[in-house]
DRENTORKOL-3810 file (N, C-alpha, C; in nm, 4 decimals):
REM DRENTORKOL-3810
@n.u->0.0852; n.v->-0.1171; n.w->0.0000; ca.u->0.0000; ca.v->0.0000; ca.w->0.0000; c.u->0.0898; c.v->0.1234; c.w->0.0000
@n.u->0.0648; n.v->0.2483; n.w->-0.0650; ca.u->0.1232; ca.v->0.3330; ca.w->-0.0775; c.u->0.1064; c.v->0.4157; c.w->-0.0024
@n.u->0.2575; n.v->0.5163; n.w->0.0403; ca.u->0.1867; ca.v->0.5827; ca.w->0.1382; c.u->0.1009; c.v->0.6522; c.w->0.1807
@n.u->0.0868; n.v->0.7212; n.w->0.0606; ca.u->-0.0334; ca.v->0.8445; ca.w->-0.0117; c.u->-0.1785; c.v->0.7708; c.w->0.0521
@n.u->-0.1694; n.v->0.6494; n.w->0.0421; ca.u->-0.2859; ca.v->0.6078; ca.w->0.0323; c.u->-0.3632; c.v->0.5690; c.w->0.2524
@n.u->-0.2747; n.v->0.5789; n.w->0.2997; ca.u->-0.2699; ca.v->0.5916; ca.w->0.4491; c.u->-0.2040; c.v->0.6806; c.w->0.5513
@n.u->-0.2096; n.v->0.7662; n.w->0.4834; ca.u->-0.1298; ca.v->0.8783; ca.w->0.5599; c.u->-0.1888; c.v->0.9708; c.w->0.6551
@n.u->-0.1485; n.v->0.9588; n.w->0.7633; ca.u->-0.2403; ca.v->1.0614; ca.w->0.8911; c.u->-0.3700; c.v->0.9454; c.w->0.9145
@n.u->-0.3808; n.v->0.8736; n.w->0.8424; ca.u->-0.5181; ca.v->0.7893; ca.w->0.8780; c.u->-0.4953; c.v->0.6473; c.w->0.9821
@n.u->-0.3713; n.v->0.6168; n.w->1.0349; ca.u->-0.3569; ca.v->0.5081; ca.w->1.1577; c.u->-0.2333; c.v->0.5883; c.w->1.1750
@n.u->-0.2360; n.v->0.5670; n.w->1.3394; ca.u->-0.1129; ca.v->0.5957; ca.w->1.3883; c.u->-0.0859; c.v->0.4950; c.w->1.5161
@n.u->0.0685; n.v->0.4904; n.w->1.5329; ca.u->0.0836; ca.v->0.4071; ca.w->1.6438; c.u->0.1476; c.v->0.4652; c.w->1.8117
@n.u->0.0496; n.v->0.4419; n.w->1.9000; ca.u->0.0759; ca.v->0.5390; ca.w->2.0205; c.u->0.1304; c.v->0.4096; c.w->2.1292
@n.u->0.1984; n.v->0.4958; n.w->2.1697; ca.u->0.2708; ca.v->0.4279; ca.w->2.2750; c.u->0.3194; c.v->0.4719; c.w->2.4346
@n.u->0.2437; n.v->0.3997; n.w->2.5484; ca.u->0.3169; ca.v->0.4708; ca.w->2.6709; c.u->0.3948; c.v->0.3989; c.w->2.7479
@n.u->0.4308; n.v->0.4437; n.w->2.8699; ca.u->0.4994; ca.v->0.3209; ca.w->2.9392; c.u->0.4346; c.v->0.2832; c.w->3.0896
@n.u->0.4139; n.v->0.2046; n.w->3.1743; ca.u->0.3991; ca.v->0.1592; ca.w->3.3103; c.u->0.5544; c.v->0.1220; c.w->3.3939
@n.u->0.4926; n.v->0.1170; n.w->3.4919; ca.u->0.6175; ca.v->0.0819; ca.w->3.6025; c.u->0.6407; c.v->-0.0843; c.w->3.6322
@n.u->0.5217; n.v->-0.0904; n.w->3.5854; ca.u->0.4925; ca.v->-0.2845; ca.w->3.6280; c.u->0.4799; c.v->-0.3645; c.w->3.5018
@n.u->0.4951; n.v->-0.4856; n.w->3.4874; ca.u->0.4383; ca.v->-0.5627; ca.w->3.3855; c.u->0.3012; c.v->-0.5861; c.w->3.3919
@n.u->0.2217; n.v->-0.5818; n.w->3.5285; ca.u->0.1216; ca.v->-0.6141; ca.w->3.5294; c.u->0.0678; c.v->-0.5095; c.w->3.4557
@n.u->0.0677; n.v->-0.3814; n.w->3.5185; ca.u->0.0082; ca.v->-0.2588; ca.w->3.5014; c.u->-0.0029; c.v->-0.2272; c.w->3.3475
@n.u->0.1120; n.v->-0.2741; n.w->3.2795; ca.u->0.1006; ca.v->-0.2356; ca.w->3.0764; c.u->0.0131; c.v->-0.3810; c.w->3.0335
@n.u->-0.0137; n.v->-0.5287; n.w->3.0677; ca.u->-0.0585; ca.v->-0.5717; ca.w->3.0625; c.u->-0.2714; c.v->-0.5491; c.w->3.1137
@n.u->-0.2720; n.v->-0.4947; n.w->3.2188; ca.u->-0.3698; ca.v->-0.4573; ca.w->3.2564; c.u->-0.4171; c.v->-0.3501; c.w->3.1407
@n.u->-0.3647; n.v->-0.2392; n.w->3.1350; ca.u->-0.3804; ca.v->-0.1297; ca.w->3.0547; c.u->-0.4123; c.v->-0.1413; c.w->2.8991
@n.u->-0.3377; n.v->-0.2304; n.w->2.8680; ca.u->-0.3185; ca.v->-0.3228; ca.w->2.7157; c.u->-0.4278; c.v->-0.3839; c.w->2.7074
@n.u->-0.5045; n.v->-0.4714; n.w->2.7872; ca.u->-0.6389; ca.v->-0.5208; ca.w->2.7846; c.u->-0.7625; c.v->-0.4330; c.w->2.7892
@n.u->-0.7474; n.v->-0.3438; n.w->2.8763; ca.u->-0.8307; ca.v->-0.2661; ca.w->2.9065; c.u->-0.8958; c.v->-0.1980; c.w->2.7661
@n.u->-0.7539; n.v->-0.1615; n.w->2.7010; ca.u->-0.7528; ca.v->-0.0787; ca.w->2.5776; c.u->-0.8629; c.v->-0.1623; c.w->2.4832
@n.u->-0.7741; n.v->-0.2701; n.w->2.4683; ca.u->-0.8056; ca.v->-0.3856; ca.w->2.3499; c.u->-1.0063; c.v->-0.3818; c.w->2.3725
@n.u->-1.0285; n.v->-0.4185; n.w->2.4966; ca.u->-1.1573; ca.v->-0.4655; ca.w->2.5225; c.u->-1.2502; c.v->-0.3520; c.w->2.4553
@n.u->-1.1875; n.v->-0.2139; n.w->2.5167; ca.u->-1.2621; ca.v->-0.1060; ca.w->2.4796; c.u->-1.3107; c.v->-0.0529; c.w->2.3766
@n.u->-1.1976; n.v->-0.1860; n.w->2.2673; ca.u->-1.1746; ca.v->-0.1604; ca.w->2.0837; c.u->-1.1199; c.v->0.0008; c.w->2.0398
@n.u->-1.0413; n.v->-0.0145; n.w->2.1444; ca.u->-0.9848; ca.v->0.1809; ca.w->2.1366; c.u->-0.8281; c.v->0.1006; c.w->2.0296
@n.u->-0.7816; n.v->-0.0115; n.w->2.0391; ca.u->-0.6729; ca.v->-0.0349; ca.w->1.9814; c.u->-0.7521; c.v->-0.2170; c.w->1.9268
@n.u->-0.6960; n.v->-0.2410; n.w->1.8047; ca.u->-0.7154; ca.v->-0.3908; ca.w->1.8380; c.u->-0.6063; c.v->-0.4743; c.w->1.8522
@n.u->-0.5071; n.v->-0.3990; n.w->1.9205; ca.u->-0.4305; ca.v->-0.5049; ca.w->1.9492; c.u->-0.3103; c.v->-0.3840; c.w->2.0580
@n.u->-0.2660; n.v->-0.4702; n.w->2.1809; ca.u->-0.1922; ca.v->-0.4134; ca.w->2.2507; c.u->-0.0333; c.v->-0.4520; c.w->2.2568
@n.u->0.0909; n.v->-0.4383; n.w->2.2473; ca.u->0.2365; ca.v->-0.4917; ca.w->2.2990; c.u->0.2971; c.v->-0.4440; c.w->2.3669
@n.u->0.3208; n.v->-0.5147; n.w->2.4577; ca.u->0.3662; ca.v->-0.4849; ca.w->2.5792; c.u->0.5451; c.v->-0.5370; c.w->2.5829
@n.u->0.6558; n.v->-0.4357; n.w->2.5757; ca.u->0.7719; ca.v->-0.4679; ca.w->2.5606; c.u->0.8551; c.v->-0.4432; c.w->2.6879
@n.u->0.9352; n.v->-0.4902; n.w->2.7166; ca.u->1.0197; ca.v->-0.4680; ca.w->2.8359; c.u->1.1075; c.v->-0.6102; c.w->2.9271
@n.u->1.1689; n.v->-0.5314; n.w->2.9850; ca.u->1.1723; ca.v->-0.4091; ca.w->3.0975; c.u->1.2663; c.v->-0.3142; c.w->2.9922
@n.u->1.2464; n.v->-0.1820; n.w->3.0074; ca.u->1.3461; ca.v->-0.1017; ca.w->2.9394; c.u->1.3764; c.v->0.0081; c.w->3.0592
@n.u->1.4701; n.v->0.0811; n.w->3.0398; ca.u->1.5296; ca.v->0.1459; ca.w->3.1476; c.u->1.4938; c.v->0.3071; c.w->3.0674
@n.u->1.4821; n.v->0.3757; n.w->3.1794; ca.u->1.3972; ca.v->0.4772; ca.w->3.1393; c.u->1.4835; c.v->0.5884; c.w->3.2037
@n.u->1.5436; n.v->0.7103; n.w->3.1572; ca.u->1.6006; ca.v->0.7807; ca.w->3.2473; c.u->1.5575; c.v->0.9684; c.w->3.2023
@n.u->1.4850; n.v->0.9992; n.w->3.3103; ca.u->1.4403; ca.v->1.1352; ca.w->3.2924; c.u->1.4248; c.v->1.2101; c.w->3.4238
@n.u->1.3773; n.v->1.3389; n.w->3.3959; ca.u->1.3663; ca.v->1.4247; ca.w->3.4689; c.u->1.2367; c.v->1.4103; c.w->3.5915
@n.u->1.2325; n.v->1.4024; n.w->3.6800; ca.u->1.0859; ca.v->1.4011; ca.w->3.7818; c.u->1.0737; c.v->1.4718; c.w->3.8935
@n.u->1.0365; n.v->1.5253; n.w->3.9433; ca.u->1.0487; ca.v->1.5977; ca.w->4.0848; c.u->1.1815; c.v->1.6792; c.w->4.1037
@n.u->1.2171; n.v->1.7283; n.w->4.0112; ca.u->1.3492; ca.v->1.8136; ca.w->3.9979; c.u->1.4920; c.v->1.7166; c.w->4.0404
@n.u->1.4545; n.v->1.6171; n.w->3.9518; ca.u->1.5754; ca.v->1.5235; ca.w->3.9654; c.u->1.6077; c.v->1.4128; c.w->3.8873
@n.u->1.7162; n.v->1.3684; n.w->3.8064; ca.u->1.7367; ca.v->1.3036; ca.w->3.7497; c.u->1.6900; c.v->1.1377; c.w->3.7676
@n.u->1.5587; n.v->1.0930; n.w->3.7360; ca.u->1.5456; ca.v->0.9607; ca.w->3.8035; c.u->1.5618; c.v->0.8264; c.w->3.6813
@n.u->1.6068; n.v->0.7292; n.w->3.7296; ca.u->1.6399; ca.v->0.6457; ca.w->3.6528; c.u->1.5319; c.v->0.4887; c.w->3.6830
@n.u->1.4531; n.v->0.4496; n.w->3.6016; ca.u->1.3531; ca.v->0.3506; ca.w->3.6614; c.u->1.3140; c.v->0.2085; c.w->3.5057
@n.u->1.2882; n.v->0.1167; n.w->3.5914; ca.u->1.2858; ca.v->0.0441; ca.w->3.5032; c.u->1.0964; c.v->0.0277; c.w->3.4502
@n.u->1.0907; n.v->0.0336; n.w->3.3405; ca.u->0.9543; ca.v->0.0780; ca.w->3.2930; c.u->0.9256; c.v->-0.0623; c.w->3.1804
@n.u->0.7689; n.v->-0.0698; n.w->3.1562; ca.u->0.7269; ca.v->-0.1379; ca.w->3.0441; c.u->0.6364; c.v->-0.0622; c.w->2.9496
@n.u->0.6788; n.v->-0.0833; n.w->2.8193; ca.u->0.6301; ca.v->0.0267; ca.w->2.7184; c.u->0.5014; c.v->-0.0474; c.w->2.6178
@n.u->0.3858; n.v->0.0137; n.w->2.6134; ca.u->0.2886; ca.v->-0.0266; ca.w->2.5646; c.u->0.2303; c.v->0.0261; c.w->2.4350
@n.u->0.2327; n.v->-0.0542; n.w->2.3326; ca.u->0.2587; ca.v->0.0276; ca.w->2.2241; c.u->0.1592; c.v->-0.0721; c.w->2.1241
@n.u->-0.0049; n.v->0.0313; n.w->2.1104; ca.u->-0.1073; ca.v->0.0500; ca.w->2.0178; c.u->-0.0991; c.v->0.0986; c.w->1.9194
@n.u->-0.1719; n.v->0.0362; n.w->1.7885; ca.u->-0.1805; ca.v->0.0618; ca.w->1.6657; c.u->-0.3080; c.v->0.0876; c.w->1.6160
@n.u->-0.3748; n.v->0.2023; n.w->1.5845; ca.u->-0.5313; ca.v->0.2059; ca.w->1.5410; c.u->-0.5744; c.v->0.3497; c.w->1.4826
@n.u->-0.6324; n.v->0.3035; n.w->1.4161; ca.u->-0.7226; ca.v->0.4787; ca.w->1.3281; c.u->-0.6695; c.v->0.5935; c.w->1.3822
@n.u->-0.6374; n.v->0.6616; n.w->1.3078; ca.u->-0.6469; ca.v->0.8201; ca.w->1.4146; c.u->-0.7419; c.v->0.8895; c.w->1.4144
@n.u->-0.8468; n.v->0.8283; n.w->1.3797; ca.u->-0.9887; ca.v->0.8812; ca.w->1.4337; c.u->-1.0026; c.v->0.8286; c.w->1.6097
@n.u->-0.9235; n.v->0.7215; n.w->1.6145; ca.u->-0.9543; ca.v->0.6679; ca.w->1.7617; c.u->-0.8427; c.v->0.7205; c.w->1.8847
@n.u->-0.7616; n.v->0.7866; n.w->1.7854; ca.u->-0.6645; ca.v->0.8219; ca.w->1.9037; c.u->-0.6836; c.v->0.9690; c.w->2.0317
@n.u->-0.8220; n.v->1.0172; n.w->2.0260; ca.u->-0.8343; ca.v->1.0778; ca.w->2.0993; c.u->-0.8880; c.v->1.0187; c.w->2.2278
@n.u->-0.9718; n.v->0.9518; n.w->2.2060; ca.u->-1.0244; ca.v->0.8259; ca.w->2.3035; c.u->-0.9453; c.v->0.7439; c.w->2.3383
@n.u->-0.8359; n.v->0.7289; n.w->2.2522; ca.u->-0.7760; ca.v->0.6345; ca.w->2.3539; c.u->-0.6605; c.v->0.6895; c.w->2.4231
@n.u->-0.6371; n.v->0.7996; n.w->2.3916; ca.u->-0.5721; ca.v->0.9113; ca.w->2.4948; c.u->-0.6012; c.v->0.9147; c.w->2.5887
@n.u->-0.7532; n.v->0.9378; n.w->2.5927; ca.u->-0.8407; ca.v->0.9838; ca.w->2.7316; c.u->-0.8066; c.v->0.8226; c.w->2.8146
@n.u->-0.8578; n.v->0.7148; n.w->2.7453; ca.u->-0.8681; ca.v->0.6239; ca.w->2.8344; c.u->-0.7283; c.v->0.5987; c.w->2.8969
@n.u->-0.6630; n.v->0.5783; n.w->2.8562; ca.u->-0.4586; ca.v->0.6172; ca.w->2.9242; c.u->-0.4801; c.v->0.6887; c.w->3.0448
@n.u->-0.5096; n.v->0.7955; n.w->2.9991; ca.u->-0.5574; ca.v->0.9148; ca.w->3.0944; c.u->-0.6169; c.v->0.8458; c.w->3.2435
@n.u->-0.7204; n.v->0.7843; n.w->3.1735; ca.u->-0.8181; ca.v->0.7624; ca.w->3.3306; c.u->-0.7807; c.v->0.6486; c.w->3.4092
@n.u->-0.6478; n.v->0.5098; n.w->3.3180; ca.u->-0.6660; ca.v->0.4220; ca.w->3.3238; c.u->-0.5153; c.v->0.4136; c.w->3.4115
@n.u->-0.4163; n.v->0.5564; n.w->3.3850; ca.u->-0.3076; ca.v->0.5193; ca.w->3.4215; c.u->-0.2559; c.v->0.5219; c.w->3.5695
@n.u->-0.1326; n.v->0.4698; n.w->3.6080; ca.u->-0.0715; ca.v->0.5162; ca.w->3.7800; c.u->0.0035; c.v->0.6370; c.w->3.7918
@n.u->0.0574; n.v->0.6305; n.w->3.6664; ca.u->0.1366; ca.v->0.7962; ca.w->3.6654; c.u->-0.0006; c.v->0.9067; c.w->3.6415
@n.u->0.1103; n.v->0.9746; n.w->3.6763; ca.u->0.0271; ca.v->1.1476; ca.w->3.6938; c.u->0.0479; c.v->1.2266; c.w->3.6047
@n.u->0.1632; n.v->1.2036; n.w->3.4786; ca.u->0.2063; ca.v->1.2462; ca.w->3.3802; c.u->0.2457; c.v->1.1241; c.w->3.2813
@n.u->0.1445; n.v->1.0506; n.w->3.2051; ca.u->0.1964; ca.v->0.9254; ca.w->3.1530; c.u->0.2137; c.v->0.9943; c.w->3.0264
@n.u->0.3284; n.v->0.8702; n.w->2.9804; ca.u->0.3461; ca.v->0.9441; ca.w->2.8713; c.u->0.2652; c.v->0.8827; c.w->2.7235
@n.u->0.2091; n.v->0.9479; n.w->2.6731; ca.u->0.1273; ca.v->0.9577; ca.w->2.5708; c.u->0.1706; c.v->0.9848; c.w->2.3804
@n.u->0.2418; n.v->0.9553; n.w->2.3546; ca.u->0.2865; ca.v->0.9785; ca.w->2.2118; c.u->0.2457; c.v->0.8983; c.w->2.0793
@n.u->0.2047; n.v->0.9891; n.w->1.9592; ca.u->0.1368; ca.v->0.9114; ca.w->1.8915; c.u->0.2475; c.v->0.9341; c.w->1.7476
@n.u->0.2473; n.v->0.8542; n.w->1.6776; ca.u->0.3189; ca.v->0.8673; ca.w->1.5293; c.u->0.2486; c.v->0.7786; c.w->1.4211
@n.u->0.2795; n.v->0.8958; n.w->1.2885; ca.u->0.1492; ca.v->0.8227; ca.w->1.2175; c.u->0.2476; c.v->0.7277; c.w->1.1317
@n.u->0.1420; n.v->0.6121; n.w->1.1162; ca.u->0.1896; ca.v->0.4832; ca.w->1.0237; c.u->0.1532; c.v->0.5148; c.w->0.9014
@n.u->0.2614; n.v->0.5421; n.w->0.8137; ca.u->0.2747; ca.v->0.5537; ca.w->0.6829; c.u->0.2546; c.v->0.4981; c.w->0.5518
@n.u->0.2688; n.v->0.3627; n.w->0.6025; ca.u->0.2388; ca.v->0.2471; ca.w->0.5277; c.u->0.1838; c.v->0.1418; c.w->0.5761
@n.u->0.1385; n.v->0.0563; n.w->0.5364; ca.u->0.0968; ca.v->-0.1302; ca.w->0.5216; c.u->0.0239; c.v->-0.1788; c.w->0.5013
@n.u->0.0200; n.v->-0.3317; n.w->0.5342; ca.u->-0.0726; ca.v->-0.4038; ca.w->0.4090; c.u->-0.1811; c.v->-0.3639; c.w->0.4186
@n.u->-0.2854; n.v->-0.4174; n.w->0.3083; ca.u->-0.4169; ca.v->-0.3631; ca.w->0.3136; c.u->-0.5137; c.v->-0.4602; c.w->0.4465
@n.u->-0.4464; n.v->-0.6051; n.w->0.4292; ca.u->-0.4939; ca.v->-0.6598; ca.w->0.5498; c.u->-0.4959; c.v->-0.5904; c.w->0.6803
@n.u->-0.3765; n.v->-0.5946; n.w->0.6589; ca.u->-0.3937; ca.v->-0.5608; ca.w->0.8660; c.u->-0.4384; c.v->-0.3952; c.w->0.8551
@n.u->-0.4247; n.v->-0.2964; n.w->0.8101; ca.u->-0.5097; ca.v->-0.1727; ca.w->0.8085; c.u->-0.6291; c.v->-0.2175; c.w->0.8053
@n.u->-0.6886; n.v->-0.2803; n.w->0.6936; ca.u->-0.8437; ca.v->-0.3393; ca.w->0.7193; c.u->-0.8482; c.v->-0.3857; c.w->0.8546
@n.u->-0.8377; n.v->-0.4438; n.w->0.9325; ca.u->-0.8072; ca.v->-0.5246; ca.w->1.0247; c.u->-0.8414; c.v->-0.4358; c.w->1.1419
@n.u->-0.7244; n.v->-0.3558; n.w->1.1671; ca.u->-0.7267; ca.v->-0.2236; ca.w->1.2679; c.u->-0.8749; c.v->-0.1466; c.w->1.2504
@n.u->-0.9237; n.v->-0.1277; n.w->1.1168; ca.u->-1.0060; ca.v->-0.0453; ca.w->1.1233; c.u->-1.1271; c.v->-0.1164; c.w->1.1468
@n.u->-1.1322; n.v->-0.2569; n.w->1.0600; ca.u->-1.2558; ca.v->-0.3367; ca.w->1.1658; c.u->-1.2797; c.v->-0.3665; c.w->1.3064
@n.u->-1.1584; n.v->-0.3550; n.w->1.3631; ca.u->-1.1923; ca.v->-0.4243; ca.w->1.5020; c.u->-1.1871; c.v->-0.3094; c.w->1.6019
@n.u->-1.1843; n.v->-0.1755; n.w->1.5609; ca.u->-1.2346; ca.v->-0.0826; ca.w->1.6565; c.u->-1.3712; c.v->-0.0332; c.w->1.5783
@n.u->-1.3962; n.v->-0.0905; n.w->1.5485; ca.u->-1.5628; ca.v->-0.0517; ca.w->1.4960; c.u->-1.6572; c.v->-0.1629; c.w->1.5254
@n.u->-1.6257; n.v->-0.2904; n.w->1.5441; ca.u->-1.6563; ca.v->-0.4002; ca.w->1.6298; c.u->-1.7564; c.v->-0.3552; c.w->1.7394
@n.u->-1.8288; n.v->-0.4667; n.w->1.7895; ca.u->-1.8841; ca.v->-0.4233; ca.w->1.9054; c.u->-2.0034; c.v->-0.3909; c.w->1.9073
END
């Protein structure tokens, strides 16, 4: 598929948790909600940033959704309501390309339901 032909129209967002449970929990939550149809949960990765005016260094699991960007405002919010941090991090980038399957795919199964 060309890119022209999916561009700005799926993007893939990704945050992180402190726990495995917690990106696993979150990852389901998502999935069920059909805000993503599908969740991955990667880790442990080591995470090193700024927090409370101090350099903190923590080991994190990164959760990383693929779906419409018609859906990515909702599933912002649900991050939002669903997360332990107080500042989770939220980043979205748009998918440029791929097959026509799995785009079909993404876009059926958050319309599901």
């Amino acid at each position: 598929m060309a890119s022209d032909d999916v561009a700005h129209e799926f993007c893939q967002v990704m945050t992180t948790c402190s726990a495995r449970a917690d990106a696993e929990t979150l990852g389901r939550s998502v999935v069920e909600a059909r805000l993503a149809p599908c969740a991955q949960v990667e880790g442990p990765i080591t995470s090193t940033f700024w927090w409370d005016g101090a350099v903190q260094v923590e080991e994190e699991w990164r959760v990383v959704f693929k779906t419409p960007t018609d859906r990515y405002a909702a599933l912002a919010q649900h991050i939002l309501d669903h997360h332990a941090y107080d500042v989770p991090e939220i980043i979205s980038l748009p998918i440029l390309a791929g097959t026509p399957d799995y785009l079909g795919w993404m876009r059926t199964e958050t319309r599901a339901g």
